[in-house]
N, C-alpha and C positions, 0 to 999 in steps of 0.2 A: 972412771966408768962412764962413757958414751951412752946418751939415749937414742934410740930408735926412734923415728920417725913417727908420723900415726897412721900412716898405712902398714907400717910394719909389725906392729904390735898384733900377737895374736897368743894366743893360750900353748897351741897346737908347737911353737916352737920350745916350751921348756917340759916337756912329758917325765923327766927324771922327776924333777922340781912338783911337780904335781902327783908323782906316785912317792916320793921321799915325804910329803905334806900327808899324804892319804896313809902312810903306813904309822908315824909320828900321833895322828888321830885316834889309830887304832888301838896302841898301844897306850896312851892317857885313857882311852875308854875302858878298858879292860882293869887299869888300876884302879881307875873310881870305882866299878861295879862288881871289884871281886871281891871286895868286905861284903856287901849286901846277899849278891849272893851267895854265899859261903853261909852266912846266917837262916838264909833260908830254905839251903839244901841243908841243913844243921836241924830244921825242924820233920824230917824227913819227906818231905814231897821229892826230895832230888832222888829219892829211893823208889818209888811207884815209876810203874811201866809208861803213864799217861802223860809222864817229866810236869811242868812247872804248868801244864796246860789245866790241870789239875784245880789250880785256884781260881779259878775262875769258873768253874762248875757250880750250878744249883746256886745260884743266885752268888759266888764269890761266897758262900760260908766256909769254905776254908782258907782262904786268903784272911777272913776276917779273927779267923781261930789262930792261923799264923802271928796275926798282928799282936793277938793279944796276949799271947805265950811267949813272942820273942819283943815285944814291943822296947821295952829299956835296950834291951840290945842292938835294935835298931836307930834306937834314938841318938845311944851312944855314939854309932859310927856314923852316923850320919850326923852325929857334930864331930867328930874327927876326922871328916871328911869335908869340911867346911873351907880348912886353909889349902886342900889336892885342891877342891872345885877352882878358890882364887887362882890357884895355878895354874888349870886348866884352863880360866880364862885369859890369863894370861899371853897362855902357850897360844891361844886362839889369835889373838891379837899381833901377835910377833910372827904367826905362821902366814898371817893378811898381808905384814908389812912385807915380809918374804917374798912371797909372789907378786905382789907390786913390784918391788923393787927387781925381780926377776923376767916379769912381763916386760918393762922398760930400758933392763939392761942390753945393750949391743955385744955379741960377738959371745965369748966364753967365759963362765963365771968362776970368780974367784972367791974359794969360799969364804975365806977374811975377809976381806971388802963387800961380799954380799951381806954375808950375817950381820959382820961391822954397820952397815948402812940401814938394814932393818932393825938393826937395837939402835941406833940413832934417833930415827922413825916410829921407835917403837911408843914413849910419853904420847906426844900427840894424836897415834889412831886410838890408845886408850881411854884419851877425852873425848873423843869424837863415838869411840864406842859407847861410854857412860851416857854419854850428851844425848846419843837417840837412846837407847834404852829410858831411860828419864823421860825423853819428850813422848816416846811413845808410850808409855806407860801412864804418864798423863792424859795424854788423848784418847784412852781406854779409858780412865776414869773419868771423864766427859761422857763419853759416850755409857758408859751404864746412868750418869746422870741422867742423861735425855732417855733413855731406856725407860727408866723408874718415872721419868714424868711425864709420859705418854699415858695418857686416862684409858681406864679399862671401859669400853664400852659393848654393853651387853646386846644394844642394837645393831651397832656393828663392830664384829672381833676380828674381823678381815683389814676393815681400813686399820684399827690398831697397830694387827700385827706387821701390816703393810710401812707404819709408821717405826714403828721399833725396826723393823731390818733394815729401811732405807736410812735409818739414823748409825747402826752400826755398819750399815756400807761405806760412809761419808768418813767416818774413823779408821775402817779398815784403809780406804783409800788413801789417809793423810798420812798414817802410819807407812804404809807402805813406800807413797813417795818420798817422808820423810828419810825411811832405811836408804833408797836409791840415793839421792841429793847427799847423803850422808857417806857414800860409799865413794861418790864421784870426788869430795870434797876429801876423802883419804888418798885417791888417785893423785889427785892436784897436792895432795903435802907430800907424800911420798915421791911423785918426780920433778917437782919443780925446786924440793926442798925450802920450802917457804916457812912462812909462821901461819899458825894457826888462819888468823885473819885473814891471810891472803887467798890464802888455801880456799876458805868459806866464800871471798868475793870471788876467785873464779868460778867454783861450783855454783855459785847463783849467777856470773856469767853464763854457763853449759846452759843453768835453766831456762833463761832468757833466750836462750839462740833456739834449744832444745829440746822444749821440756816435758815434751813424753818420755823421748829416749834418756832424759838426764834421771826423771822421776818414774818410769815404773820400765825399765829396758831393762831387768833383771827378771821380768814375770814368764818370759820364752823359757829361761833356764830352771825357774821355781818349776812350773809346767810339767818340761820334760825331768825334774827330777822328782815330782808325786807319780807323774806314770811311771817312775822307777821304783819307785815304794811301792807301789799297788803291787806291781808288777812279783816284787818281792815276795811279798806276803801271799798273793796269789800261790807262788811257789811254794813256799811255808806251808802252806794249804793243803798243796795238792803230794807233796813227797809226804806231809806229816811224821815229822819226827818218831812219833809215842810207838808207830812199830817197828818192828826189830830190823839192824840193818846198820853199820856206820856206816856206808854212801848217803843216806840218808843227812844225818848228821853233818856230812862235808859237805853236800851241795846247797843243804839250808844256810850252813856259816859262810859256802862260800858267795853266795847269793848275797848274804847282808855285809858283804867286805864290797863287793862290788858296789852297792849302793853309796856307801862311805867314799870309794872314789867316784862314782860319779859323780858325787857330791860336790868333790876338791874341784872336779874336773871343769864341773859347769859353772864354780863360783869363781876361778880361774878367766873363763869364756869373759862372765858379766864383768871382771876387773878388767882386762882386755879392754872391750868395748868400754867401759868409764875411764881408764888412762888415754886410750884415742879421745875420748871428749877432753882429758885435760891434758891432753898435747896442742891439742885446737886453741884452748883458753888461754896457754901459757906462752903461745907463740907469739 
């Protein structure tokens, strides 16, 4: 399997690959959520005209009545639901190394040698997935540290508060470039087929040359997929399910499928642009 160049690398040439990714999504989501909801169309809200909108009325007291009439029942499946979730993270990981490995490939994909190559691939984006989840979840817990030791001052509540959000900007920020550097450094194992290590010194080479576009050139794609979400719910809003009508129905579902690919589509895009940086590195 030939790699592509890095001006040849773009999202836009594997569109099967990116709608086969987005429908594979769909169907893991549906498995995880249809114990839950089944339990809680089971407490009869799936039965009122207002659907699930319901709970969240008047302060969420019947969300809270739900909780505690089906509570063990919930708790149940949602520990039975614990080893689907590993999987689904799993499937997440294997579905990255895929479109890497599909973004980079030359010419027509062989699905042996595809899949073959991204379960290859697949151990190491899983450390690299653990690695920032960890790191960033650390540097959240920093940051409530600095949160908590920002003195409350009753003379002034503005500088305070001005201090606590520029402290959780500065962790959002790290976080954030951590995710990119991290994603670039899965580019670089995935085409260069390297070890770990190597992987990590080209990705802090990209940073070096790069390092806006190494550490935060995923924020254009975040961007336009919350104006896809807004956008979404916007709609959800405005068709409102609760009256009577299945068009209704189909355009709200089909509205939140579309977001699910946009989703693939633009995380796609940002792999794109991170394998051209670790085609640069590699070369």
């Amino acid at each position: 399997m030939t790699q592509l160049g890095p001006g040849e690398i773009a999202a836009r040439r594997r569109p099967f690959v990116v709608l086969g990714v987005a429908v594979l999504r769909l169907i893991a989501g549906f498995c995880l959520a249809f114990p839950l909801a089944s339990l809680v169309a089971a407490s009869g809200v799936g039965q009122r005209a207002e659907g699930d909108r319901v709970l969240f009325e008047g302060g969420g007291y019947l969300l809270l009545e739900v909780l505690r009439l089906q509570g063990p029942e919930l708790m149940a499946a949602t520990r039975g639901l614990i080893p689907a979730l590993g999987v689904g993270l799993l499937l997440t990981a294997l579905c990255n190394a895929a479109l890497l490995v599909a973004l980079n490939a030359r010419g027509k994909l062989e699905l042996r040698s595809w899949l073959g190559r991204a379960f290859e691939r697949l151990p190491g984006v899983v450390v690299l997935g653990v690695g920032t989840t960890l790191g960033q979840g650390l540097l959240f817990g920093i940051g409530m540290l600095l949160s908590a030791a920002v003195p409350d001052s009753m003379s002034n509540p503005m500088g305070s508060s001005l201090l606590e959000l520029g402290a959780w900007l500065v962790v959002a920020l790290g976080a954030g470039a951590l995710g990119g550097v991290a994603d670039v450094a899965k580019a670089c194992f995935v085409r260069s087929q390297v070890s770990l290590g190597a992987a990590l010194n080209q990705a802090f080479s990209c940073v070096s040359r790069r390092p806006l576009l190494a550490s935060f050139g995923w924020l254009p794609y975040a961007a336009l997929l919350g104006l896809g979400v807004a956008a979404a719910a916007w709609l959800s809003g405005v068709v409102d399910v609760a009256r009577p009508g299945a068009l209704r129905v189909v355009a709200v579902f089909a509205a939140h499928q579309l977001v699910i690919l946009l989703s693939v589509a633009l995380r796609a895009a940002w792999f794109a642009r991170a394998s051209r940086l670790a085609a640069v590195a590699g070369s």
